[in-house]
Backbone as a printed PyTorch tensor [residue, N CA C, xyz], in Angstrom:
tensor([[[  0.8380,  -1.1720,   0.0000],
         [  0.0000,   0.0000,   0.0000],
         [  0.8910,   1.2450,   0.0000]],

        [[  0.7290,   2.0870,  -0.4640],
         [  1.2220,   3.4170,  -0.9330],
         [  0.3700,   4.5050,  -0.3380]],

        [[  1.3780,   5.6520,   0.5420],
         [  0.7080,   6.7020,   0.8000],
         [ -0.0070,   8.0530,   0.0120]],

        [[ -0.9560,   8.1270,   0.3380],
         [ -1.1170,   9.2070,  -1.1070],
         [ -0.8040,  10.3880,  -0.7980]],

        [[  0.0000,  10.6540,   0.1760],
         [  0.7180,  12.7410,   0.0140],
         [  1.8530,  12.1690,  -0.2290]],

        [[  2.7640,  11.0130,   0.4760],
         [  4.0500,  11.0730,   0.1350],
         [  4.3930,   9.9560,  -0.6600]],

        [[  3.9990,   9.4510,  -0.6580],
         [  4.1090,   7.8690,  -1.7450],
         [  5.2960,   7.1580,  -1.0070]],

        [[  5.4540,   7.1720,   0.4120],
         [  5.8410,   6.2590,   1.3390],
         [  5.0570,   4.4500,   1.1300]],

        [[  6.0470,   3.5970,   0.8140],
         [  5.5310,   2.1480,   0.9080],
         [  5.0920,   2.1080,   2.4420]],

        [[  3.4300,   1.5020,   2.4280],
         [  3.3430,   1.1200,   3.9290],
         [  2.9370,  -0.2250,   4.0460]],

        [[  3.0730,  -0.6950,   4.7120],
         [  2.2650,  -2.5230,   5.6350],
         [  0.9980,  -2.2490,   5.3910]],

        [[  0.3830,  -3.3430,   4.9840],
         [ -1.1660,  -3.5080,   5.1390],
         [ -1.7960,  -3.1070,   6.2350]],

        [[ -0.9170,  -3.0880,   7.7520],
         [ -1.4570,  -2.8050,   8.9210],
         [ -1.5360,  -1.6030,   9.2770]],

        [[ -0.8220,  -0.9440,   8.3830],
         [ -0.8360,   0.6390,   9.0720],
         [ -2.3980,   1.0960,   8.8570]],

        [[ -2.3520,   2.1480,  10.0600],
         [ -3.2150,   3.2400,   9.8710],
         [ -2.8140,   4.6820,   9.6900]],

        [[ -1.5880,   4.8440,  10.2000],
         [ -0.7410,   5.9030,   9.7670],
         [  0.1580,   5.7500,   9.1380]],

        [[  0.5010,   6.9330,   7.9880],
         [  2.0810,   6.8630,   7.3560],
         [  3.2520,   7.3460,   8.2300]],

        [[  4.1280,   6.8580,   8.6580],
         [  5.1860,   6.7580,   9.5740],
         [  6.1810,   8.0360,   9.0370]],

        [[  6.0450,   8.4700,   8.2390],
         [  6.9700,   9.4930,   7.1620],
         [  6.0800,  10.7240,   7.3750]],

        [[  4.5100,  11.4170,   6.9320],
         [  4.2270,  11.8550,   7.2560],
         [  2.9330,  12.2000,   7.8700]],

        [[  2.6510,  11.2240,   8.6540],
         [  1.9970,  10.9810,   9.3900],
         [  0.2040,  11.0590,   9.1660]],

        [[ -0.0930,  11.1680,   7.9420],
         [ -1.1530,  10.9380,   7.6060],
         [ -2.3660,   9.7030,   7.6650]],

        [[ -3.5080,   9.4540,   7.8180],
         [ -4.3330,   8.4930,   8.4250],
         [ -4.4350,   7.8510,   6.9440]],

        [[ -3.9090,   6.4260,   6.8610],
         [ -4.7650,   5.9340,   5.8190],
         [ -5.7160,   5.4150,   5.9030]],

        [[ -6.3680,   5.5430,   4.8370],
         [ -8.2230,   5.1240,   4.5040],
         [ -8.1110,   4.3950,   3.8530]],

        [[ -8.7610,   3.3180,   4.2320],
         [ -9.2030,   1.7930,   3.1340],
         [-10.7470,   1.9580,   2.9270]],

        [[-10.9930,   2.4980,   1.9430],
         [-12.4530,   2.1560,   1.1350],
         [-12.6930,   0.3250,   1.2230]],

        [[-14.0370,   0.5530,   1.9510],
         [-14.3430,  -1.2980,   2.0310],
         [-15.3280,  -1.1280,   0.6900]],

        [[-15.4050,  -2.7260,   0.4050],
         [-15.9930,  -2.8910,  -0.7250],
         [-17.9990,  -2.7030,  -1.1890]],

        [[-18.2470,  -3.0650,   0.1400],
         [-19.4490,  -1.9730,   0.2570],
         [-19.6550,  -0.3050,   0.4050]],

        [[-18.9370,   0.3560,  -0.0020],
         [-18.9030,   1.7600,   0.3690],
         [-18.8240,   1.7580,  -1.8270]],

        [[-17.6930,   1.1200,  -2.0530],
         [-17.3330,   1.4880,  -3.5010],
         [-18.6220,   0.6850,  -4.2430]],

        [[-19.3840,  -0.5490,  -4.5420],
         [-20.6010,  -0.7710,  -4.3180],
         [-21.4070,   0.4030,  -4.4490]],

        [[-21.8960,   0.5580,  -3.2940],
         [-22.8860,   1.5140,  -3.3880],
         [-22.5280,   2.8110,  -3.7780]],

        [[-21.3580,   3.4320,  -4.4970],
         [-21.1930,   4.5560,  -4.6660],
         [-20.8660,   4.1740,  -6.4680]],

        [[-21.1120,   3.1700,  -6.9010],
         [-20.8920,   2.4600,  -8.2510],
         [-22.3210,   2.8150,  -8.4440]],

        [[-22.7370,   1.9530,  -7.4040],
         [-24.6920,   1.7010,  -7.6420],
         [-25.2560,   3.5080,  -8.0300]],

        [[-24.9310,   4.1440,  -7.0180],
         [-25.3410,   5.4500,  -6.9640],
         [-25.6120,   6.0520,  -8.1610]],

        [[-23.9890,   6.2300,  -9.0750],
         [-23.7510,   6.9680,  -9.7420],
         [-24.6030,   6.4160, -11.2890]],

        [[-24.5590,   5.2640, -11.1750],
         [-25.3110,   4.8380, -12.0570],
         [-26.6100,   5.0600, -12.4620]],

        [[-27.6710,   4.9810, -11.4190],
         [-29.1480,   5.5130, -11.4150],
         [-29.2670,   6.4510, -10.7090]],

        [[-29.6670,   7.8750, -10.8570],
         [-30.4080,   8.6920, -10.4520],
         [-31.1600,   8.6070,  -9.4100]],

        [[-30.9520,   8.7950,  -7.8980],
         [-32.5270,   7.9170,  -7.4040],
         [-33.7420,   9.4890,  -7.4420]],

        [[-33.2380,  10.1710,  -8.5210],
         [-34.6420,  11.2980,  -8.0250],
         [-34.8810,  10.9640,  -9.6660]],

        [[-34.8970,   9.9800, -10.5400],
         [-35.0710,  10.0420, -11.4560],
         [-36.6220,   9.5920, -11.8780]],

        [[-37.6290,   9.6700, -12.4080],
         [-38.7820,   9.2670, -12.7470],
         [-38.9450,   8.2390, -13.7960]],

        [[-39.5540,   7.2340, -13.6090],
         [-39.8190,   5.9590, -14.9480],
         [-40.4390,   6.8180, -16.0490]],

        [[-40.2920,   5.8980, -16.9440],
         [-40.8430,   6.4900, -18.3720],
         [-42.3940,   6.8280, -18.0990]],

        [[-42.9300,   7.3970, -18.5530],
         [-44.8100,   7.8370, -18.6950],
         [-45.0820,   6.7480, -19.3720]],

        [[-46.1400,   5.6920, -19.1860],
         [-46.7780,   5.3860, -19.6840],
         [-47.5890,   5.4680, -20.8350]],

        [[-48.7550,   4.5510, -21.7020],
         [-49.6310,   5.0270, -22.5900],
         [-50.9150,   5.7370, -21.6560]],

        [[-51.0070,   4.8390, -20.7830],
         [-52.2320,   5.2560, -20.1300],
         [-52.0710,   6.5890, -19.5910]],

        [[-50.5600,   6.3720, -19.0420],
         [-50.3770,   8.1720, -18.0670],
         [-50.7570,   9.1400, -19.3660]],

        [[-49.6460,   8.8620, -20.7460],
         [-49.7130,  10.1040, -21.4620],
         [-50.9380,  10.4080, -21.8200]],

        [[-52.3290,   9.2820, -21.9500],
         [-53.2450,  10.1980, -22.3760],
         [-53.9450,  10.7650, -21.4830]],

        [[-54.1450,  10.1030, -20.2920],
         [-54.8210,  11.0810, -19.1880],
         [-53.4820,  12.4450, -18.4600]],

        [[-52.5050,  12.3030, -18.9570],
         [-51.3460,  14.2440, -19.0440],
         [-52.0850,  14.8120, -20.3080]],

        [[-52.1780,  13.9200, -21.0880],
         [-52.9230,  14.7880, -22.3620],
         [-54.3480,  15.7420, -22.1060]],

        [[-55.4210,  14.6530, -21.4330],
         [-56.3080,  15.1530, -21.5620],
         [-56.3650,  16.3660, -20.3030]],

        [[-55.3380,  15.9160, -19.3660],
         [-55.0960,  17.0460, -18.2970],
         [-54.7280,  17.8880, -18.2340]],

        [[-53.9810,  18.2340, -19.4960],
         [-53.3420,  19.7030, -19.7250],
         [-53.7340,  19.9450, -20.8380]],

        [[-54.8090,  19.4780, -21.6520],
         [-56.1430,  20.2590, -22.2890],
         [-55.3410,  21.6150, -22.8650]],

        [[-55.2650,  22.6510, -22.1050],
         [-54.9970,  24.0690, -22.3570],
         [-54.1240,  24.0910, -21.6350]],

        [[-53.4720,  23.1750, -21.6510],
         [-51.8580,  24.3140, -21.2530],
         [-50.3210,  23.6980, -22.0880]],

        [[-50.2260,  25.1520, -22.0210],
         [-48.6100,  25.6160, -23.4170],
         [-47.9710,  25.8870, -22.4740]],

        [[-47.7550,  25.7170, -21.2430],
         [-46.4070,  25.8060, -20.5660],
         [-45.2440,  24.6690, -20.2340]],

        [[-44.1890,  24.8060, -19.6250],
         [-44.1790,  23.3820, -18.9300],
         [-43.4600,  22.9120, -19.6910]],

        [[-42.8650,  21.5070, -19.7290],
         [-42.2940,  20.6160, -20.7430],
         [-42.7710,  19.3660, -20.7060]],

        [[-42.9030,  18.9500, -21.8940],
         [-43.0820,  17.0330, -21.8170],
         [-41.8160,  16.3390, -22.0530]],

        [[-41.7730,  15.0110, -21.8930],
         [-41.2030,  14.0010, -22.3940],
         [-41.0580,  13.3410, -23.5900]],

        [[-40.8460,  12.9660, -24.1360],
         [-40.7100,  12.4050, -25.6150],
         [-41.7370,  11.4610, -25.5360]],

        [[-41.5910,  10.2600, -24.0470],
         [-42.5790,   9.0870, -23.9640],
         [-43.8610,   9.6200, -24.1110]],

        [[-43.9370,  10.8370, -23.3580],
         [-45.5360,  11.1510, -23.1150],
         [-45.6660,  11.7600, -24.4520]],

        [[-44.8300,  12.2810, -25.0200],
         [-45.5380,  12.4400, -26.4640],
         [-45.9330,  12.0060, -27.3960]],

        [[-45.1470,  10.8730, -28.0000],
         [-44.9410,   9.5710, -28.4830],
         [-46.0410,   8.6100, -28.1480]],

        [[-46.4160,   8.5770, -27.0520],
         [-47.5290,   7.7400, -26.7370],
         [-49.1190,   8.1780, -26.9870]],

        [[-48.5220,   9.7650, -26.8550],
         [-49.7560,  10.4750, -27.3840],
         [-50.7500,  10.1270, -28.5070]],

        [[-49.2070,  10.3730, -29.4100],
         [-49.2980,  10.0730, -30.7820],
         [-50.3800,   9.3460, -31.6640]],

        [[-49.6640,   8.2030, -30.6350],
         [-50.4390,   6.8520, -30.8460],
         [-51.2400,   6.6460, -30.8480]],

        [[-52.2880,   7.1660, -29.7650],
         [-53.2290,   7.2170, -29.1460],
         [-54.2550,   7.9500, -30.1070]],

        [[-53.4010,   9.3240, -30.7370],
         [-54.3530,  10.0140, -31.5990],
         [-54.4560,   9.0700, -32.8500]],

        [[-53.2670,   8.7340, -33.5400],
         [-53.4330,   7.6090, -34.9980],
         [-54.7900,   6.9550, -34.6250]],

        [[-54.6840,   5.9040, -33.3820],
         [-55.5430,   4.8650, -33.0230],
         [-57.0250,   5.7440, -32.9230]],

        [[-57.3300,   6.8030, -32.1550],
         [-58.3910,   7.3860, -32.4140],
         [-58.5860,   7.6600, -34.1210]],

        [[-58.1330,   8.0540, -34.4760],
         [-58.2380,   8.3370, -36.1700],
         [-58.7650,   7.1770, -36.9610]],

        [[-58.0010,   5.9370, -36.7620],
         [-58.3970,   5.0200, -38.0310],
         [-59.7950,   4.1100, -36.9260]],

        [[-60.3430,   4.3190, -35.7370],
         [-61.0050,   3.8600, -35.3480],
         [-62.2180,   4.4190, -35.7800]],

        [[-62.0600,   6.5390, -35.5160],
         [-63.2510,   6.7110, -35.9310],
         [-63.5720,   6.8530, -37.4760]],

        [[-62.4080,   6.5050, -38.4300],
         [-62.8080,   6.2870, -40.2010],
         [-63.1010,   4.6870, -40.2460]],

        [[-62.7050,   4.1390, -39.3670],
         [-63.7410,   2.3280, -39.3730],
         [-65.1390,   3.0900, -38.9520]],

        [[-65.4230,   3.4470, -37.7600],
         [-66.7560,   3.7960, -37.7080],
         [-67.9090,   4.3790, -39.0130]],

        [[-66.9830,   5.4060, -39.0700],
         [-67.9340,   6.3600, -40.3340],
         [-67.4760,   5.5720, -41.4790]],

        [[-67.0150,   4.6800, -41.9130],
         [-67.5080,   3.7660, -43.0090],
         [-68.0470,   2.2390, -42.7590]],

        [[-68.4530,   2.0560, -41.4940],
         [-69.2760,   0.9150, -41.3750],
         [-70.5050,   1.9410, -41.3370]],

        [[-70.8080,   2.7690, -41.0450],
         [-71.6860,   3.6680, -40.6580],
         [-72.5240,   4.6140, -41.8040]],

        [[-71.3180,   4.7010, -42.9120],
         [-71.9010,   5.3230, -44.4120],
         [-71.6820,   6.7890, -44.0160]],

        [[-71.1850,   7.4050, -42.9770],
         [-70.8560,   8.7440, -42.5020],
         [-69.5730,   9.1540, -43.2740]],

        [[-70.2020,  10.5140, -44.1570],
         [-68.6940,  11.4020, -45.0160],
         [-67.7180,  12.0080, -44.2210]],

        [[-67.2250,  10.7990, -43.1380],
         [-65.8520,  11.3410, -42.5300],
         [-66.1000,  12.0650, -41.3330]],

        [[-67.4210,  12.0620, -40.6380],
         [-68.5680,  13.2540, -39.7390],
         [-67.6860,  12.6460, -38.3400]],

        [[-67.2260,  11.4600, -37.9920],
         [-67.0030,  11.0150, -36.4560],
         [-65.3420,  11.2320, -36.6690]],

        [[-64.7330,  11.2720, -37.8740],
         [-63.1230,  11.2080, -38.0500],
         [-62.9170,  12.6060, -37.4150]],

        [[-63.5810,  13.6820, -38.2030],
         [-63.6400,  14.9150, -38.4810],
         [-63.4190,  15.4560, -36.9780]],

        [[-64.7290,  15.0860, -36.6460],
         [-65.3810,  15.5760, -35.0400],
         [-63.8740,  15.0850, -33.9710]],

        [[-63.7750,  13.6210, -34.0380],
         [-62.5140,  13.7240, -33.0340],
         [-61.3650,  14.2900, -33.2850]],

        [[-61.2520,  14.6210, -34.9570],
         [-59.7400,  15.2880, -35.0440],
         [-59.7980,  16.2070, -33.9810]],

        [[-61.0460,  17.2660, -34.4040],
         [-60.8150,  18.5750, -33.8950],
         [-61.1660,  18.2860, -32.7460]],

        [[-61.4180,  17.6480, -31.5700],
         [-61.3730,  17.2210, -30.4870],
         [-60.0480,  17.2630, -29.9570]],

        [[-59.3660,  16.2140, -30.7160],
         [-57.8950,  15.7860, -30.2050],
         [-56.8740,  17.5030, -30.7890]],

        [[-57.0180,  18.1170, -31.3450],
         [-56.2020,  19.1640, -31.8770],
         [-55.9100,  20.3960, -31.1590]],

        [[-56.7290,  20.3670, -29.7460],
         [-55.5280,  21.2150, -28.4270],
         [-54.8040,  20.8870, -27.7100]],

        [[-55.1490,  19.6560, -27.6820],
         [-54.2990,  18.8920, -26.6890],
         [-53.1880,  18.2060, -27.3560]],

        [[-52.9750,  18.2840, -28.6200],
         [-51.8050,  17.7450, -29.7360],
         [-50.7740,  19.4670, -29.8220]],

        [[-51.7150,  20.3280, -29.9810],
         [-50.8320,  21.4010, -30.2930],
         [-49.9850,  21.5150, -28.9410]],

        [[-50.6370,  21.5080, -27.6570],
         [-50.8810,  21.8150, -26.5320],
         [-49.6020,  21.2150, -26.3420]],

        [[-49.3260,  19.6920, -26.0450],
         [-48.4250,  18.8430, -26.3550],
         [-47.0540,  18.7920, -26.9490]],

        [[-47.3480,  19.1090, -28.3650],
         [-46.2360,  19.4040, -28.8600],
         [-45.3690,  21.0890, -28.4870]],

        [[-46.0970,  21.8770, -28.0820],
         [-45.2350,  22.8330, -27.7940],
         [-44.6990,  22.9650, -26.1900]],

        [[-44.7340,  21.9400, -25.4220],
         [-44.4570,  21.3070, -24.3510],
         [-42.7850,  20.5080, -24.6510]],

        [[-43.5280,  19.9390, -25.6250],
         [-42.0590,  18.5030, -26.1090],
         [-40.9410,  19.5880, -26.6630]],

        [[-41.5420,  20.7130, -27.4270],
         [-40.2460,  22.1810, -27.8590],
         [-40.0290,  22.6710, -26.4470]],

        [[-40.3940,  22.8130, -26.2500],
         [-39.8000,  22.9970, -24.7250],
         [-38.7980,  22.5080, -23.9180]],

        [[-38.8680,  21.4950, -23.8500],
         [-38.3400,  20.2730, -23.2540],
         [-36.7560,  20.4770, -23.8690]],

        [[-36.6110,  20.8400, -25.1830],
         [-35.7340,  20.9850, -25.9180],
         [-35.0790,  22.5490, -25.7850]],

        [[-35.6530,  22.8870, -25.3250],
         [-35.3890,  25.0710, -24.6830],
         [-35.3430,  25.0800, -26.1000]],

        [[-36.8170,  24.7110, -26.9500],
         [-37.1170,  25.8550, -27.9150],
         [-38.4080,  26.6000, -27.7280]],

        [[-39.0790,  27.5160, -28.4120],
         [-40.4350,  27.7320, -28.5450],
         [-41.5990,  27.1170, -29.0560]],

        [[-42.3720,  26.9310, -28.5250],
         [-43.5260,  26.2850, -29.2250],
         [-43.6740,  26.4480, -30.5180]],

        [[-43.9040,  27.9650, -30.7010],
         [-43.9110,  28.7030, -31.7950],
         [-43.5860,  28.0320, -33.1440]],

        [[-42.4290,  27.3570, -32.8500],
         [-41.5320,  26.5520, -33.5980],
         [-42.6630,  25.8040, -34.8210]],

        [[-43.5780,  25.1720, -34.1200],
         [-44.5000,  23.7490, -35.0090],
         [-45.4390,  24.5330, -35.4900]],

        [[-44.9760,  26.3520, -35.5260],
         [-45.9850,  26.5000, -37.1420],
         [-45.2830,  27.0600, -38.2030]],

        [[-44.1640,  26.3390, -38.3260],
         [-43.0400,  26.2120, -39.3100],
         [-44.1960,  25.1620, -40.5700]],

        [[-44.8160,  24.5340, -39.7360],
         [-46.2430,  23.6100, -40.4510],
         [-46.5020,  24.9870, -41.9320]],

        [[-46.7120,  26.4840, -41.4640],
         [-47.7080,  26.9580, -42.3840],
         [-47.0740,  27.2650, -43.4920]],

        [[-45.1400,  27.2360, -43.2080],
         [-44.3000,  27.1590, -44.5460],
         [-44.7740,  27.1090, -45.8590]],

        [[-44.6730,  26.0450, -45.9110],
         [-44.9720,  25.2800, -47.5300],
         [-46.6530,  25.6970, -47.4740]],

        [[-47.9730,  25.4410, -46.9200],
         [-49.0510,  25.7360, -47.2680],
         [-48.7400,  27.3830, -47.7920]],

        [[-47.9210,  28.5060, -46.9030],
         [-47.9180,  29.8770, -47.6420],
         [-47.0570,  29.5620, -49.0290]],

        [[-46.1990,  28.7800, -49.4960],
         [-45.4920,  28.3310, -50.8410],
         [-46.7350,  27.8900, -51.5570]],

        [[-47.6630,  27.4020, -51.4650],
         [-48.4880,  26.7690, -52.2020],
         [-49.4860,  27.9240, -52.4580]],

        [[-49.8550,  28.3700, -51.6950],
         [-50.8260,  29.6430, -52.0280],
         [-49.7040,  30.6920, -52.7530]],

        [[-48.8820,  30.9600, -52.5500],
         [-48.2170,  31.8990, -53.6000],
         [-48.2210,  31.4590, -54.5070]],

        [[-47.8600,  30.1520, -55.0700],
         [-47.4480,  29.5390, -56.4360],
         [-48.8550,  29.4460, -57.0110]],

        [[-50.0860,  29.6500, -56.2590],
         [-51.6080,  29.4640, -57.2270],
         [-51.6640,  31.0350, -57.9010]],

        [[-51.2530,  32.0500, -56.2150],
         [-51.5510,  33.3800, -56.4610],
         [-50.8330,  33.6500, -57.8990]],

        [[-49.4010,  33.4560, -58.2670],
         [-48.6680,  33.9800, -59.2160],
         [-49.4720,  33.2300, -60.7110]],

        [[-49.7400,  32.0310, -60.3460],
         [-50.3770,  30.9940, -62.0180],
         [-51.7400,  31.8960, -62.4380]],

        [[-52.1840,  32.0850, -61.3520],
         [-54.0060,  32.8750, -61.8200],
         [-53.8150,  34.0540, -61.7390]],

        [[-52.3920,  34.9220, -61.3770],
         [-52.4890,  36.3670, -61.7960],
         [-51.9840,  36.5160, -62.7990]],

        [[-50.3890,  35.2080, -63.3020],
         [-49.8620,  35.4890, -64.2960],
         [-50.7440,  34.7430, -65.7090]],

        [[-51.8240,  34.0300, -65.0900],
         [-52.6280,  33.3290, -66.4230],
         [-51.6270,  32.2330, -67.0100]],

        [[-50.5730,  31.4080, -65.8070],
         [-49.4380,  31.0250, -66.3220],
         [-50.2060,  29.2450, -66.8700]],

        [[-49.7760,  28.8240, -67.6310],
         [-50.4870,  27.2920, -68.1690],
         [-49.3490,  26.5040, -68.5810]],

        [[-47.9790,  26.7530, -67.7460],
         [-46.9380,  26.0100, -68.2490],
         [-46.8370,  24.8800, -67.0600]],

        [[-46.6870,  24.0500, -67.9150],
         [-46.2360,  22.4500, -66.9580],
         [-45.1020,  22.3150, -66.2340]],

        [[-44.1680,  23.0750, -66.9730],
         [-42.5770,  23.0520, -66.1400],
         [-42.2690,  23.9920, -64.7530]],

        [[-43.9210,  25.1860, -65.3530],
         [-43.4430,  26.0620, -64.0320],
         [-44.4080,  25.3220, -62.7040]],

        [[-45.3470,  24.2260, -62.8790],
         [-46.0060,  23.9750, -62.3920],
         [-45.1700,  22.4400, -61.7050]],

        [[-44.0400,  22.1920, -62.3970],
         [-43.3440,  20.8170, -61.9400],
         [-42.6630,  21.1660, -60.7680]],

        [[-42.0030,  22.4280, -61.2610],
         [-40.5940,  23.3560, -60.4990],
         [-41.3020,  23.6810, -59.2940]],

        [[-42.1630,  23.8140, -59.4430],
         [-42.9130,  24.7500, -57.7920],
         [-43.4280,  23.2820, -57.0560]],

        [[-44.1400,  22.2330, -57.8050],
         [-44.4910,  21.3960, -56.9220],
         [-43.5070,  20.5530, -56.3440]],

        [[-42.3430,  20.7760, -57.1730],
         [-41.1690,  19.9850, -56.6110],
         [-40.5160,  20.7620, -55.3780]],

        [[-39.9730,  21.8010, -55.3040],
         [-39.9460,  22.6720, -54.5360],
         [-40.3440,  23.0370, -53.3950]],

        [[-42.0000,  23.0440, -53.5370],
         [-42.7520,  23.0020, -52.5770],
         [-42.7550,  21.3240, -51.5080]],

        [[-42.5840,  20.3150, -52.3130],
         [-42.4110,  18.8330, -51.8800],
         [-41.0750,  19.0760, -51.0080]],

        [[-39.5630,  19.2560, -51.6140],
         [-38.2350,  19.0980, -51.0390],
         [-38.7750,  19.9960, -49.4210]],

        [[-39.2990,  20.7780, -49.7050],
         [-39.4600,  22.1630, -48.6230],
         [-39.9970,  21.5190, -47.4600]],

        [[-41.2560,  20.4490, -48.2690],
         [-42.1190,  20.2330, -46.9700],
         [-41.5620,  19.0870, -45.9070]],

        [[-40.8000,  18.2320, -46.8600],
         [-40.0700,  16.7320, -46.3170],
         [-38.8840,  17.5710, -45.1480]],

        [[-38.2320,  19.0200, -45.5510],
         [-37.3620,  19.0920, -44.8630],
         [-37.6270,  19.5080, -43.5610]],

        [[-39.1510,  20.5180, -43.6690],
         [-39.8740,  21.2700, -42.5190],
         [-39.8900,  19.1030, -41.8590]],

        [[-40.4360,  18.5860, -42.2010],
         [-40.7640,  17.3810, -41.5160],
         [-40.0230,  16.7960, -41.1100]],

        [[-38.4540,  16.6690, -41.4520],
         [-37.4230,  16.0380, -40.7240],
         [-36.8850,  16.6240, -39.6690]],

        [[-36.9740,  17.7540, -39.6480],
         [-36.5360,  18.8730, -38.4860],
         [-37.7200,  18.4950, -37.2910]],

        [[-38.7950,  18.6510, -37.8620],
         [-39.3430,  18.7050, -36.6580],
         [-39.6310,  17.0230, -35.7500]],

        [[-39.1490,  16.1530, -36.6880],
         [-39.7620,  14.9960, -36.2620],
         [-37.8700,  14.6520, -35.1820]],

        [[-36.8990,  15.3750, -35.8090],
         [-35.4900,  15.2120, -35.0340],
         [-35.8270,  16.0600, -33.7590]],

        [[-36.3000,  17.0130, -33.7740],
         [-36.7670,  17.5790, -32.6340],
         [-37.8270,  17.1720, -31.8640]],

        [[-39.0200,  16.7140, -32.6440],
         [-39.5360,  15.4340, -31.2930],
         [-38.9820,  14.2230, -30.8310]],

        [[-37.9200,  13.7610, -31.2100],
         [-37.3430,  12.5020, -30.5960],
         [-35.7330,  13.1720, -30.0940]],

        [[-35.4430,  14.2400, -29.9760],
         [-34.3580,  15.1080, -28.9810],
         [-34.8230,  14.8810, -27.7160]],

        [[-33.6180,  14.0350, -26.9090],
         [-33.7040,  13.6730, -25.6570],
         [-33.6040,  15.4230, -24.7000]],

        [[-34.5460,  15.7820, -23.8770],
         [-34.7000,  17.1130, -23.4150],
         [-33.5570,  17.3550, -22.3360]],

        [[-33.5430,  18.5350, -22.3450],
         [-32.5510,  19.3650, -21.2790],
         [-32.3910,  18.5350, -19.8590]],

        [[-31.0520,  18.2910, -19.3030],
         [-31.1400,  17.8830, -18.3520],
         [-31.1900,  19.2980, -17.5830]],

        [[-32.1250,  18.2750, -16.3450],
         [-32.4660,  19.9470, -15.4550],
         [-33.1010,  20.5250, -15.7900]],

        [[-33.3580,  22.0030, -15.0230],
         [-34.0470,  23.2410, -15.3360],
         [-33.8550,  23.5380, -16.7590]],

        [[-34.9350,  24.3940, -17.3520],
         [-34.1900,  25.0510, -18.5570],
         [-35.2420,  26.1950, -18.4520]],

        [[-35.5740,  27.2470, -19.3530],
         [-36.3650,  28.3630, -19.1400],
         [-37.5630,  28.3080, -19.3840]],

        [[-37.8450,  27.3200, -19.7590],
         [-39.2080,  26.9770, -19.5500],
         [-39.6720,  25.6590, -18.2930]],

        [[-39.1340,  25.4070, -17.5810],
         [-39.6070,  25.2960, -16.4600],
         [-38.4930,  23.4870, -15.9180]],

        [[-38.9300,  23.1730, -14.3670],
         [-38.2110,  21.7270, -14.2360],
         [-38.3630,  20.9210, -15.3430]],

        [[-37.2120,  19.6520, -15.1660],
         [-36.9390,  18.4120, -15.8840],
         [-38.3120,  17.8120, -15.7990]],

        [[-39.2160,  17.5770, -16.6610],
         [-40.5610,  16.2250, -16.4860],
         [-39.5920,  14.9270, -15.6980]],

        [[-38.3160,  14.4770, -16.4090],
         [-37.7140,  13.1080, -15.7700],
         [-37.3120,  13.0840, -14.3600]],

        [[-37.7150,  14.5650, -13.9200],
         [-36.7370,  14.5500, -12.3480],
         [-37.9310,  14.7050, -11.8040]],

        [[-37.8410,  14.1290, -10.4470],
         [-38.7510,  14.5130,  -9.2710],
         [-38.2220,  15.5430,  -8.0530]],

        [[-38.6390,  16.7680,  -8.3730],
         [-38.4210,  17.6370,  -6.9040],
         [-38.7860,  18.2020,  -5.8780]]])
């Protein structure tokens, strides 16, 4: 064993270094253990959200844009909305209904999705604001009608160029934002409010 101020060789038996007189410490193997264990898990850390949690956080924060979510609770959201969707277009076509029960729950589910997602930008210390980067390409598309029916334009190439354009534009608005919903969020505080993963 070796002293650690003077790097004096000592006996297994010492408790002091004989040179300069310092106490040695033997870490027992339960101390290094549990300080292995420690560092490893978080104990103020929170389990993932559930499906069930995220939709009853969903339907619980209804109206609120503050705050941050989790990726799980968003993600599960998600799901939850798809699964509402193709359940209520099975309905309204066993039913002979023009889309009347799809329709009705979209706009049901569509505050608590916006609501949601500008929670999960958050999470990321961005702005909500961010996910109406959405109205991009729809304002590209209304310009490119505005310019064809003011310019009386009837060309195919200018009509390829813009829809292509308008396509590259929209895939890229969609990769951004879909890398930013699966961005693991700020550890800690950030300016929009505590960690969702921490408990304090």
């Amino acid at each position: 064993m070796i002293c650690e101020k003077c790097n004096n060789s000592l006996t297994e038996e010492a408790k002091f270094c004989g040179i300069c007189g310092v106490a040695v410490g033997r870490p027992n193997s339960e101390s290094i253990v549990s300080h292995e264990t420690s560092s490893q898990s978080e104990p103020n850390s929170l389990p993932m959200v559930s499906f069930q949690e995220a939709i009853k956080k969903g339907f619980n924060n209804y109206f609120v844009f503050s705050g941050r979510a989790t990726r799980s609770e968003f993600w599960w959201w998600q799901l939850f909305n798809v699964a509402i969707q193709i359940v209520g277009s099975i309905v309204d076509a066993a039913a002979g209904l023009p889309g009347i029960l799809g329709t009705l729950l979209g706009l049901a589910l569509l505050i608590p999705s916006i609501s949601l997602a500008t929670r999960r930008l958050h999470d990321i210390n961005k702005s909500g604001w961010w996910q109406l980067v959405w109205l991009l390409p729809v304002a590209i598309g209304i310009i490119i009608a505005l310019v064809s029916w003011i310019g009386d334009l009837h060309n195919w190439a200018f009509y390829g160029t813009a829809i292509s354009i308008l396509v590259v534009f929209t895939l890229i608005i969609f990769v951004l934002l879909i890398y930013w919903y699966t961005r693991q969020g700020n550890d800690g505080p950030n300016a929009y409010g505590d960690d969702p993963r921490k408990a304090y």
